[in-house]
C-alpha angles and dihedrals in degrees: 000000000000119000114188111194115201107205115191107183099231107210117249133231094212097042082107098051090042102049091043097054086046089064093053106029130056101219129028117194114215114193127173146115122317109275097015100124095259091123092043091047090052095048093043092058106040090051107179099001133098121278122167112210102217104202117177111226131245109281104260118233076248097066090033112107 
């Protein structure tokens, strides 16, 4: 089984923001619904530096009520 993904980068509007606080923070939180690009921003703008994806795992039998 073959899957071809065609990824077209959409722009964002936040890539300015974004790149600016990097410059001056040391860490940038980005929060936001599930496939929405936050993953692919932050590597993008970080190229060849270290980000550290934070994802919260499924909720386990044992914390549903």
């Amino acid at each position: 089984m073959t899957i071809i993904h065609d990824m077209n980068i959409i722009p964002r509007l936040v890539s300015t923001a974004l790149a600016q606080r990097l410059n001056v923070m040391l860490a940038v939180v980005v929060t936001g619904a599930q496939q929405t690009g936050k993953s692919t921003l932050a590597e993008q703008l970080v190229q060849g530096e270290r980000a550290l994806p934070l994802t919260a795992p499924a909720p386990s039998a044992d914390t549903k009520r």
